[in-house]
PADREN-771500 format. One record per residue (C-alpha): y, x, z; chain; residue in three letters. Coordinates in pm, whole numbers, plus 50000, padded with zeros to 5 digits. Each point is the difference from the previous one (the first is absolute). Layout:
north,east,up,mol,type
Y,X,Z,A,ALA
...
This chain:
north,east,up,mol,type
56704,12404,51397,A,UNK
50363,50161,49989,A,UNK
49997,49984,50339,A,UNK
49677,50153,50103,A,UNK
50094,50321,49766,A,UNK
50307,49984,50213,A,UNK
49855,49999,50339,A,UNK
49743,50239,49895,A,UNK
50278,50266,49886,A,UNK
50154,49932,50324,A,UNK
49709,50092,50211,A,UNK
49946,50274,49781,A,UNK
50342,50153,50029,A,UNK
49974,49969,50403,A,UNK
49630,50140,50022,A,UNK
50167,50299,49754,A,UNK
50279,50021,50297,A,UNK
49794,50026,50285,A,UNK
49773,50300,49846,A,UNK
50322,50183,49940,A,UNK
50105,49956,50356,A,UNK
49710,50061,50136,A,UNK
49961,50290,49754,A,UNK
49717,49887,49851,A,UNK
50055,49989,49647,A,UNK
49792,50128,49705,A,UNK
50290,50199,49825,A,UNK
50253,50172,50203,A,UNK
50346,49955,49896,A,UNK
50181,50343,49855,A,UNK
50223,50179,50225,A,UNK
50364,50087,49865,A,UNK
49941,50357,49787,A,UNK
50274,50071,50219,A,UNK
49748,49963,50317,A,UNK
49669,50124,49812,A,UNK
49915,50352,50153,A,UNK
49865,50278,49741,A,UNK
49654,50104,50117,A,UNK
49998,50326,50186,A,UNK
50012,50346,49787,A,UNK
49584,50134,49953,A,UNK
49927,50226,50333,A,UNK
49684,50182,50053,A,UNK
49855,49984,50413,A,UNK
50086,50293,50246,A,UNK
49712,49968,50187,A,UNK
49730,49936,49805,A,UNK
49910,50027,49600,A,UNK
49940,49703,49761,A,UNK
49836,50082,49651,A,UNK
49981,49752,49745,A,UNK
49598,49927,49897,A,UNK
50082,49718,49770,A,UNK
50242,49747,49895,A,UNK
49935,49658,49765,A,UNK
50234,49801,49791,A,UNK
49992,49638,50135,A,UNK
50223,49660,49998,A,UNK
50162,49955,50272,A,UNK
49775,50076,50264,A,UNK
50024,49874,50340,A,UNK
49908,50131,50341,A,UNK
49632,50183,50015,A,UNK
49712,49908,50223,A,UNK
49712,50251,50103,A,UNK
49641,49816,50022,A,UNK
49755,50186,50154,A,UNK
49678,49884,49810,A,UNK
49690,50037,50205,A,UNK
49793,50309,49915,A,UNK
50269,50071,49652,A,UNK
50272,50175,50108,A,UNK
50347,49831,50018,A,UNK
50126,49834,49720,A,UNK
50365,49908,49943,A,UNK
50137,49631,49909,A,UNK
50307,49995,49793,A,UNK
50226,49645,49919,A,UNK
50156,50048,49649,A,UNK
50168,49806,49723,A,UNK
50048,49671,50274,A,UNK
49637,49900,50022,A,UNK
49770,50288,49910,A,UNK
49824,50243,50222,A,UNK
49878,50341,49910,A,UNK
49717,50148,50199,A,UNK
50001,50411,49999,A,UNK
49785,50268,50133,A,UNK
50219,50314,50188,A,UNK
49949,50179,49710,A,UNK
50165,49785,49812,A,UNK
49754,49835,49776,A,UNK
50051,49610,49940,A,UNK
49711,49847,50124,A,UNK
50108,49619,49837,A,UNK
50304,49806,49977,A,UNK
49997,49637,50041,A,UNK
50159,49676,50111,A,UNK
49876,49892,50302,A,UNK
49746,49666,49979,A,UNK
50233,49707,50167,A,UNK
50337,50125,49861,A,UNK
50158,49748,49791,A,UNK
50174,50183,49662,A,UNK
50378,50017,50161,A,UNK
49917,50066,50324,A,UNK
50088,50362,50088,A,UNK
49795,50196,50260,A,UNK
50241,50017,50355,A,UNK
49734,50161,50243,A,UNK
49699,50169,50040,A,UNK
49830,50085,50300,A,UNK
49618,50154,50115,A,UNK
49798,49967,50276,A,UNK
49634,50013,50109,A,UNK
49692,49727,50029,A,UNK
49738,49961,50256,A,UNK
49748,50231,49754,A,UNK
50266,50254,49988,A,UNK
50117,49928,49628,A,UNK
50354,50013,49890,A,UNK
50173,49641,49998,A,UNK
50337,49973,49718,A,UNK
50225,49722,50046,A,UNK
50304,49926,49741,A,UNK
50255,49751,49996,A,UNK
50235,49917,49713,A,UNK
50368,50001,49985,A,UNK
50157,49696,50229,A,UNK
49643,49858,49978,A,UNK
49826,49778,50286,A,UNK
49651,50102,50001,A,UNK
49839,50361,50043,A,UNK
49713,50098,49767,A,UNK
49713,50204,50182,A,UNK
49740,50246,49795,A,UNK
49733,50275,50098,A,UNK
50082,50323,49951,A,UNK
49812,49996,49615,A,UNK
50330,49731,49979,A,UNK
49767,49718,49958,A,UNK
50112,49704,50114,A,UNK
49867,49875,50300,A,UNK
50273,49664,50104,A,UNK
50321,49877,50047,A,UNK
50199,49977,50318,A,UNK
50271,49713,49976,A,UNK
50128,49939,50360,A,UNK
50058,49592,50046,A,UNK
50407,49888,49923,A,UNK
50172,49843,50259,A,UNK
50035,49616,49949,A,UNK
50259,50010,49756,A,UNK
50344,49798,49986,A,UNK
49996,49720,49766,A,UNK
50266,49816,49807,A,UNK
50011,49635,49869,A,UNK
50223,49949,49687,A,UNK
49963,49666,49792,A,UNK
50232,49813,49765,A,UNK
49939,49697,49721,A,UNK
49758,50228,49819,A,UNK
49814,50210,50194,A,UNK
49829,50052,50347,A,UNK
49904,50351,50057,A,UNK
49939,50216,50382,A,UNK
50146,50350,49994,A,UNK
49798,50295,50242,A,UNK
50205,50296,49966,A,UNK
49805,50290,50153,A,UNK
49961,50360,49921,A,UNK
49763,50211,50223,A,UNK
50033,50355,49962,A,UNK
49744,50300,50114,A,UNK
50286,50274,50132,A,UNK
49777,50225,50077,A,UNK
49604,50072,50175,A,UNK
49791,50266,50156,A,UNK
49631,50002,50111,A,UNK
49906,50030,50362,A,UNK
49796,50250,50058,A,UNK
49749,49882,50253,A,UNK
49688,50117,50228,A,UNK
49677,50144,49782,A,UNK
49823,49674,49872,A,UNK
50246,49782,50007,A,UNK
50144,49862,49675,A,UNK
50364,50141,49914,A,UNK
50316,49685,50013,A,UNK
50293,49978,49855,A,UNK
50319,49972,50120,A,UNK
50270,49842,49796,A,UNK
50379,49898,50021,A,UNK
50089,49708,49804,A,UNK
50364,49819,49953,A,UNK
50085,49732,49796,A,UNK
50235,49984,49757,A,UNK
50193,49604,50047,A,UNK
50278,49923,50186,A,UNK
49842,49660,50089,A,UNK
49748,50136,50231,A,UNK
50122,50235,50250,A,UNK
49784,50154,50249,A,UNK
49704,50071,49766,A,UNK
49978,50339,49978,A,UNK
49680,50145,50210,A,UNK
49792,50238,50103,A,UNK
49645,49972,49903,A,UNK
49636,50203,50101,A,UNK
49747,49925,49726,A,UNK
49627,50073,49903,A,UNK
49892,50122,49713,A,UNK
49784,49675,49899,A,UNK
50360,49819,50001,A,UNK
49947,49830,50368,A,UNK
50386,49979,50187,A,UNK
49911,50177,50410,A,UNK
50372,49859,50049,A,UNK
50358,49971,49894,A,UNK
50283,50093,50186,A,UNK
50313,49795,49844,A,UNK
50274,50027,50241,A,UNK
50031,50412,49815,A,UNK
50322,49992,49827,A,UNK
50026,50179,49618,A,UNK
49677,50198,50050,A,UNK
50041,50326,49788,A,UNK
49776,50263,50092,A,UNK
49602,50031,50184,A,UNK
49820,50234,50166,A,UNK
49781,50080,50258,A,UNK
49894,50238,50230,A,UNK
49675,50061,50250,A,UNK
50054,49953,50400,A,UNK
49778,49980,50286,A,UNK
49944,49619,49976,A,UNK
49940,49989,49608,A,UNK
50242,50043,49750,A,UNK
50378,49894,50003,A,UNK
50177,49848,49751,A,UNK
50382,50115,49912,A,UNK
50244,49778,49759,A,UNK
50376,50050,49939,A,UNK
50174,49669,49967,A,UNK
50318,50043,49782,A,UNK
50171,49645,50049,A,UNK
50137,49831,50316,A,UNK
49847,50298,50244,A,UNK
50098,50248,49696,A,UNK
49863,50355,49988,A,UNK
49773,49918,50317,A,UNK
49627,50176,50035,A,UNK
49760,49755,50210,A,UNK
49730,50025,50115,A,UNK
49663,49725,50026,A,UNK
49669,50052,50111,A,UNK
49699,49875,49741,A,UNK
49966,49643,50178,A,UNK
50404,50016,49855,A,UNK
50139,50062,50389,A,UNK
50313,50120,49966,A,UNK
50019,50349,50212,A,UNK
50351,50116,50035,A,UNK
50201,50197,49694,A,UNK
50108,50312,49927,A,UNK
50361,50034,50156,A,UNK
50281,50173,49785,A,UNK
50301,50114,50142,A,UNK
50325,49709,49983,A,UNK
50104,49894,49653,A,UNK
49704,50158,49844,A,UNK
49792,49828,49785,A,UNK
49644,50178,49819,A,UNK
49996,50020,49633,A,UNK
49681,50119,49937,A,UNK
49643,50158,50228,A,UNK
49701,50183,49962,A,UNK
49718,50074,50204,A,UNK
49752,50258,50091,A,UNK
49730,50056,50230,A,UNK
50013,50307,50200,A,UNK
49874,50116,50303,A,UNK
50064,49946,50262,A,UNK
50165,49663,49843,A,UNK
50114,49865,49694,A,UNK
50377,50060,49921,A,UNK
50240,49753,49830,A,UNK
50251,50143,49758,A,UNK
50316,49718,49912,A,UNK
50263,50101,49823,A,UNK
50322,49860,50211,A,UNK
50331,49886,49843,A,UNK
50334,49892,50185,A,UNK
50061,49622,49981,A,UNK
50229,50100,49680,A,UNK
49788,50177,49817,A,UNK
50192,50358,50068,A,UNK
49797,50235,50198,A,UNK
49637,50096,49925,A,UNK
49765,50093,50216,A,UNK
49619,50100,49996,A,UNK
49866,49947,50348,A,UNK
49623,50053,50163,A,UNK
49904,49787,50251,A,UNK
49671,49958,50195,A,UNK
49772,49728,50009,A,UNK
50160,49838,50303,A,UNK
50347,50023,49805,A,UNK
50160,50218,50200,A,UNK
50198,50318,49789,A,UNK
49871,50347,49943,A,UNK
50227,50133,49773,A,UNK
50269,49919,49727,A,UNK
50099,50175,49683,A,UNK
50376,49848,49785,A,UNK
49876,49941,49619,A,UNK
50255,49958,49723,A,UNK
50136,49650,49839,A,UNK
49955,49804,49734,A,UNK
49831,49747,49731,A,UNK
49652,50051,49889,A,UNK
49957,50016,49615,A,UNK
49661,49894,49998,A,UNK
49744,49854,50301,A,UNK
49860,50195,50145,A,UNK
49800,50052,50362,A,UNK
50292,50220,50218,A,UNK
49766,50139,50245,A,UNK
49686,50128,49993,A,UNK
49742,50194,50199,A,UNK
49811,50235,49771,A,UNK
49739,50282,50108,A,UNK
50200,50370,49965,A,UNK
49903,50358,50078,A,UNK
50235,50105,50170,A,UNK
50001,49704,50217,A,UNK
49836,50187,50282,A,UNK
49696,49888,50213,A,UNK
50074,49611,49890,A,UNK
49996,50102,49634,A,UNK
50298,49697,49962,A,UNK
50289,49961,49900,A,UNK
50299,49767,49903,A,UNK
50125,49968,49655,A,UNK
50300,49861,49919,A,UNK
50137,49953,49680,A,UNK
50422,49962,49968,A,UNK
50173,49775,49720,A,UNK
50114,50307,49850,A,UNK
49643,50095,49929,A,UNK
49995,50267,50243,A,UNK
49682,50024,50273,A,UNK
50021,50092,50330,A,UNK
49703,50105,50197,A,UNK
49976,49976,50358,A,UNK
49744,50071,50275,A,UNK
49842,49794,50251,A,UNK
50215,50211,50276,A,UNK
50350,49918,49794,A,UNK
50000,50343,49824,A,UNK
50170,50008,49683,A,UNK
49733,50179,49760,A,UNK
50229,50033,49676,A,UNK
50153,49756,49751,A,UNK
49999,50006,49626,A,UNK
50018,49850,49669,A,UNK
49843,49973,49671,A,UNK
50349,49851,49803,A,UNK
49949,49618,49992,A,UNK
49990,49711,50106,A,UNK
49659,49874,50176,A,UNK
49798,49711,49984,A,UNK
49662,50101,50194,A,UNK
49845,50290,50204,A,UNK
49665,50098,50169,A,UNK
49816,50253,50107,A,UNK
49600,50063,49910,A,UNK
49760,50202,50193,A,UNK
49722,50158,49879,A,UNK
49767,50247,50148,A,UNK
50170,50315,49884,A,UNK
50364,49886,49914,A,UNK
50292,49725,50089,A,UNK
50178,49892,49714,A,UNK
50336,49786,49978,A,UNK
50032,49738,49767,A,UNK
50311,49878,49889,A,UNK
50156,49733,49702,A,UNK
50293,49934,49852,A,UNK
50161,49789,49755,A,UNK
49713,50155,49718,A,UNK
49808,50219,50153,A,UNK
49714,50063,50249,A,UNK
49967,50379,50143,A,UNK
49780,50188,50195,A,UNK
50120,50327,50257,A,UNK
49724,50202,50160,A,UNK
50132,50098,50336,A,UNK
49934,50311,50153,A,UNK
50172,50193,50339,A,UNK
């Protein structure tokens, strides 16, 4: 018995190991307080006007999801307080909290993301903190089923002495992150997941997965090392499907078709790797924003690249730790966008946001003070409004030109 407690501290000390290498860990380490840099002083926009419409006192809320219910307006989705999720009307108003049906007690919401079914109806997916399944609702959050992509055939170890015989499977599948596939009218939406596990004794299983909603596997690509981040975009022979593998290929973008093809990557310049990407759809293509670090983590940069990877435009961003998680890119409907009516977003670890357009123009940058931990934008018929959180607070800015 003493030494299975043994062994099983050991495995748990190396699985701990690997998630901090691979920087996968649920609680990142504080920097020196010589390191940590003081959020940027409150600024107000040049270029444009942002008027507070409401603001709501809430435990550490996380990163904020628009779903646009069918024929009711969009509604906003809200992590707080590690597993609870708020739902609130632009105005405002709090529709319903609640803890999401298939979240054990200690399991804190990590993700959520929206998408579309064949009717038309808003699809809500959420996955819990270093957990291994994803948890799929209708847009009432009703639970609908549970995606848990199949484990690779796990390692196994053999222990025995006088007094006991007992097998050992260490394995720890984690979701790192998922995105639904947007497909032709009719079709039924599929998911596309990264998973990685977590054990020292079986390398090579991390993978790239498509999967439908009812839970069936289309296929598994496992030779995609350290998965991190998903998306996809639409091209002239369906849709393609973008991952950027942080391990041995570190800070790559590639690129598979949906039979799981592989189709090239995005190239970066020498000793660059991609930290981070977003997507939008555009005419007359879909862009692909990374944000692009040296191989030493020194220089920043926010580059634009088309959908055949090829550079349109760069912009330097400054240094530095996060605080809190937090999506570093995103592509947000904006006024004074122009004919798109897109734009970048891109939040700093200072707190500061930068706003760029689709052409590389700088629209303005400024800052509300603090530290963030979410942002969105909402559009409604007669107003865009951006939503941000921080360590206790959710607030609401009406923007106008």
């Amino acid at each position: 018995e003493l030494a299975y407690i043994s062994r099983c501290k050991e495995e748990h000390q190396a699985a701990l190991q690997m998630m901090v290498e691979r920087d996968y860990y649920a609680v990142k380490p504080e920097p020196p307080e010589s390191t940590v840099r003081q959020p940027a002083p409150e600024s107000v926009p040049a270029s444009f006007t942002l008027e507070k419409s409401w603001s709501l006192p809430m435990k550490n809320p996380g990163m904020p999801t628009v779903l646009l219910s069918s024929g009711e307006g969009p509604k906003i989705l809200v992590p707080f307080d590690g597993n609870s999720l708020a739902v609130i009307d632009p105005d405002g108003k709090i529709l319903k909290t609640l803890k999401p049906e298939g979240l054990s007690n200690d399991e804190s919401i990590s993700q959520i993301r929206t998408g579309t079914d064949r009717t038309g109806g808003s699809l809500v997916a959420i996955s819990g903190l270093g957990g291994a399944v994803v948890h799929l609702y209708n847009e009432k959050l009703e639970p609908l089923t549970m995606l848990s992509p199949p484990p690779p055939k796990p390692a196994t170890t053999t222990e025995k002495n006088a007094e006991t015989s007992f097998e050992t499977i260490t394995l720890k599948q984690v979701v790192t992150d998922f995105r639904f596939i947007e497909r032709k009218d009719g079709e039924p939406p599929a998911l596309l997941l990264g998973t990685i596990v977590m054990d020292p004794m079986t390398p090579g299983g991390d993978a790239l997965r498509v999967m439908e909603p009812d839970g069936g596997q289309r296929w598994v690509e496992a030779d995609v090392p350290g998965p991190f981040q998903v998306g996809s975009f639409s091209s002239e022979n369906g849709p393609t499907l973008l991952v950027l593998s942080v391990l041995n290929e570190r800070g790559r973008l590639l690129k598979f078709d949906m039979q799981g093809k592989r189709q090239g990557s995005v190239e970066l310049p020498e000793n660059r790797q991609a930290l981070w990407f977003c997507i939008t759809e555009t005419p007359p293509g879909p862009d692909i924003a990374v944000i692009v670090s040296d191989n030493e983590g020194g220089e920043i940069v926010f580059t634009v690249f088309d959908s055949r990877g090829r550079p349109k435009w760069s912009h330097p961003l400054s240094n530095g730790e996060y605080r809190n998680p937090i999506d570093q890119i995103l592509s947000v409907d904006w006024h004074t966008a122009g004919p798109a009516g897109k734009a970048w977003m891109v939040p700093a670890p200072d707190g500061s946001i930068r706003v760029f357009g689709l052409d590389g123009t700088l629209y303005d940058t400024f800052s509300f003070g603090k530290y963030l931990s979410g942002m969105a934008v909402v559009k409604t018929e007669n107003r865009l409004t951006l939503i941000v959180t921080d360590a206790e607070t959710i607030t609401a800015w009406n923007i106008s030109d």
